[in-house]
C-alpha positions as CSV (number, residue, x, y, z in Angstrom):
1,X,118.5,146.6,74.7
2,X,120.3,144.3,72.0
3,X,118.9,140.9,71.8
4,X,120.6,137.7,71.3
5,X,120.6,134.7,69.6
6,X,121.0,131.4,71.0
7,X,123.1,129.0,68.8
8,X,122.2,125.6,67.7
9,X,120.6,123.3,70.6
10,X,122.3,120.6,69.0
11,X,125.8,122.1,68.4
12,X,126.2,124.5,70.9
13,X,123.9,122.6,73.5
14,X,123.2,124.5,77.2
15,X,125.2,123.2,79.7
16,X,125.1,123.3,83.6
17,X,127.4,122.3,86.0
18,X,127.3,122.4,90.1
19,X,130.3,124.4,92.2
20,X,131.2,124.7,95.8
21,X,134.6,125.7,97.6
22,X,136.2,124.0,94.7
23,X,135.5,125.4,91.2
24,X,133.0,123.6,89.1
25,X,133.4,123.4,85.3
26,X,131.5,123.3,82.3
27,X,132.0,120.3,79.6
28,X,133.5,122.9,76.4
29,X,131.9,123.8,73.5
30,X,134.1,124.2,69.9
31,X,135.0,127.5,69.1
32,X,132.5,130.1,67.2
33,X,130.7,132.0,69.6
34,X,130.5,135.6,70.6
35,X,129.4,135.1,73.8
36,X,127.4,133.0,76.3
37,X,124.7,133.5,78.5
38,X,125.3,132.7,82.6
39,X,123.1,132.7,85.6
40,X,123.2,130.5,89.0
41,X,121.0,129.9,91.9
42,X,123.8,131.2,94.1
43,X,126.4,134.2,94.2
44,X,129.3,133.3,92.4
45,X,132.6,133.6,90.5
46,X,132.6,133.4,87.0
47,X,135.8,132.4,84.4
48,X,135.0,131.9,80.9
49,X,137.6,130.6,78.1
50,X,139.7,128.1,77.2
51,X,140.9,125.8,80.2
52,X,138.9,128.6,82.5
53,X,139.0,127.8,86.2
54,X,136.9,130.0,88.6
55,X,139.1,131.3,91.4
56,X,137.7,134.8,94.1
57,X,139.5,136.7,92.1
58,X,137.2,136.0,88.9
59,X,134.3,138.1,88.1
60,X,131.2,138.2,90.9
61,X,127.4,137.3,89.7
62,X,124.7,137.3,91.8
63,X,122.0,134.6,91.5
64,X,119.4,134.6,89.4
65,X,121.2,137.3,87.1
66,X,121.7,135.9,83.5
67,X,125.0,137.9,82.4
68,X,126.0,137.5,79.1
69,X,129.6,137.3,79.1
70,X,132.1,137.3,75.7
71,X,134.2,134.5,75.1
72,X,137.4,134.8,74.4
73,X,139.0,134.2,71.0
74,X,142.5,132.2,71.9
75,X,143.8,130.0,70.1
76,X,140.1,128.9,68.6
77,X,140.1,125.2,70.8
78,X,137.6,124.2,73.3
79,X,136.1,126.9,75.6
80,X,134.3,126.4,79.0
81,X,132.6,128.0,81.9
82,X,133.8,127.9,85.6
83,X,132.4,128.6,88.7
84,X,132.9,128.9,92.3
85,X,131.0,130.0,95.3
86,X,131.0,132.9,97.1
87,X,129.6,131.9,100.3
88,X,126.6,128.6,99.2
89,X,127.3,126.4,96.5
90,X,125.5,126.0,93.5
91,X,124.6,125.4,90.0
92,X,125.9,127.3,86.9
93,X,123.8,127.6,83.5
94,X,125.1,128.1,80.6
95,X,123.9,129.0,76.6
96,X,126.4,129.8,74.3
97,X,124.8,133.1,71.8
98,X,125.6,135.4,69.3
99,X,124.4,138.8,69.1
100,X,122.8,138.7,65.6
């Protein structure tokens, strides 16, 4: 098992964010990140990357799951976390890590 660091409370705070029929979205984070951490209370969708908007299509988590999911490099600008329900809504978590 490889374990990971969370970043910087204060520059790479964690973040939640409700979802329901309509995709919910994170607030973004700077770029610098390998990854981030996600879980939810519900089954969901998941998007994560610049301007990242949840749709069914996105990848499936089931609740109380953290994932850790890579973020994508782009263009190096603002990054964010989407969500949307499968069936319930619910609330996304989020913690940005690296993984040294």
């Amino acid at each position: 098992m490889e374990l990971l660091n969370p970043l910087s409370k204060t520059d790479f705070p964690a973040k939640s964010v409700a979802y329901t029929g309509t995709a919910g979205n994170t607030d973004t984070w700077n770029a610098g990140p390998e990854g981030v951490v996600v879980w939810s209370d519900q089954a969901c969708y998941i998007e994560v990357g610049e301007g990242a908007v949840a749709t069914t299509a996105s990848t499936p988590v089931p609740p109380f799951t953290p994932i850790p999911f890579k973020v994508p490099q782009g263009t190096g600008g603002l990054w964010r976390v989407s969500a949307i329900m499968v069936s319930t809504g619910g609330t996304i978590y989020c913690k940005p890590i690296n993984s040294q």
